[in-house]
ZADREN-77367 format. One record per residue (C-alpha): residue in three letters; x, y, z. Coordinates in steps of 0.02 Angstrom, whole numbers, padded with zeros to 5 digits, always signed. Layout:
BEGIN
AlaXYZ;...
//
This chain:
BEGIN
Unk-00596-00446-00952;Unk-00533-00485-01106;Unk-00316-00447-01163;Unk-00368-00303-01279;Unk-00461-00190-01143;Unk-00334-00222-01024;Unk-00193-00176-01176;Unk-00303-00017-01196;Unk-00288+00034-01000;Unk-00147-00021-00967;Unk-00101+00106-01131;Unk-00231+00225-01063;Unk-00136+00248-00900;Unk+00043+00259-00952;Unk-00013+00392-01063;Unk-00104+00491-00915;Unk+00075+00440-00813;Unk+00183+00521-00946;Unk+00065+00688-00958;Unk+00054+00686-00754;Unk+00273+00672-00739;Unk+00288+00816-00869;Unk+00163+00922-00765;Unk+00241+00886-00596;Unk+00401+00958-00698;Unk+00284+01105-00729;Unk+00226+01127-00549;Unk+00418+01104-00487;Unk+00466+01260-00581;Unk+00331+01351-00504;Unk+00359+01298-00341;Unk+00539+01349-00347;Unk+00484+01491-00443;Unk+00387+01556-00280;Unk+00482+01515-00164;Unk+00611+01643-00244;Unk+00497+01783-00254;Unk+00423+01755-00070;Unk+00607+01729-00007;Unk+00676+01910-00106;Unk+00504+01998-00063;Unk+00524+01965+00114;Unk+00741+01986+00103;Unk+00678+02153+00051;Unk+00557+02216+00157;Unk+00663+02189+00315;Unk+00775+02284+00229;Unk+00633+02437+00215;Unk+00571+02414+00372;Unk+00759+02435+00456;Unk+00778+02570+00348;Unk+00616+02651+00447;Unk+00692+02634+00608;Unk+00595+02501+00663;Unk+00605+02407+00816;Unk+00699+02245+00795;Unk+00606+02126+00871;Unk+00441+02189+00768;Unk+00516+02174+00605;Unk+00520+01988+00557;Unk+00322+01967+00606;Unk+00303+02146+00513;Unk+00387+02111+00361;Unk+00299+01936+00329;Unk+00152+02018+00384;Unk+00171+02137+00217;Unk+00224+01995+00095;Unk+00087+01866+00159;Unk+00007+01874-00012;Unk+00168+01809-00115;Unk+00193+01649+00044;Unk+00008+01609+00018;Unk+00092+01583-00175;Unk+00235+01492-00110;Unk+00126+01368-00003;Unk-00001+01348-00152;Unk+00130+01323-00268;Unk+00208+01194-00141;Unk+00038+01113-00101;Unk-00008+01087-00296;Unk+00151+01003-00313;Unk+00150+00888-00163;Unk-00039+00833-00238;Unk+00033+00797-00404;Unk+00166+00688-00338;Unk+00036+00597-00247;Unk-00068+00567-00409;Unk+00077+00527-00488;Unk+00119+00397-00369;Unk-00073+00329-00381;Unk-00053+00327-00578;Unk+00117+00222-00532;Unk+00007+00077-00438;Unk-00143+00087-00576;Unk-00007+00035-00699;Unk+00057-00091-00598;Unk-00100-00158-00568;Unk-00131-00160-00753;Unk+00015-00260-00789;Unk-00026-00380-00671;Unk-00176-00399-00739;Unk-00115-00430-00908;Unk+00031-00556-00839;Unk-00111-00666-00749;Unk-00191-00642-00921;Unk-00067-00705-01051;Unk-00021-00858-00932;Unk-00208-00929-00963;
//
């Protein structure tokens, strides 16, 4: 392989790095984002469902029974970021294995 192509992919996947780091920034404010609304959804409907005179020990299984729909969002959200981290971190070892490359070049 010759010192040009492995400038160009070495170039290649910094650039993919730097787009991939301002995503996981992205998917971090979602994630957060989620966990909020699940977290005041669910602060909210124990509130209603005390409020109906429901029996104690029902309400916890009740109330995240009725707000299921916004923690499937929060354990997406926290999913998509976990993954992104991971091809972050993947992206992090490419590069690395680029620059080896190029090292091992420029010495011959």
């Amino acid at each position: 392989m010759e010192l040009i192509q492995v400038v160009e992919h070495l170039n290649h996947a910094t650039s993919r790095l730097s787009k991939a780091t301002k995503e996981v920034f992205k998917l971090a404010k979602e994630r957060a984002e989620a966990e909020r609304d699940y977290r005041l959804a669910l602060s909210k409907e124990i509130v209603r469902l005390r409020e109906q005179n429901m029996p104690a020990t029902m309400i916890p299984d009740t109330a995240r029974g009725n707000v299921a729909e916004l923690k499937f969002k929060r354990d997406l959200a926290q999913e998509m970021h976990r993954s992104a981290m991971q091809s972050i971190s993947a992206l992090e070892v490419e590069v690395q294995a680029w620059q080896s490359i190029l090292r091992n070049l420029e010495e011959f």
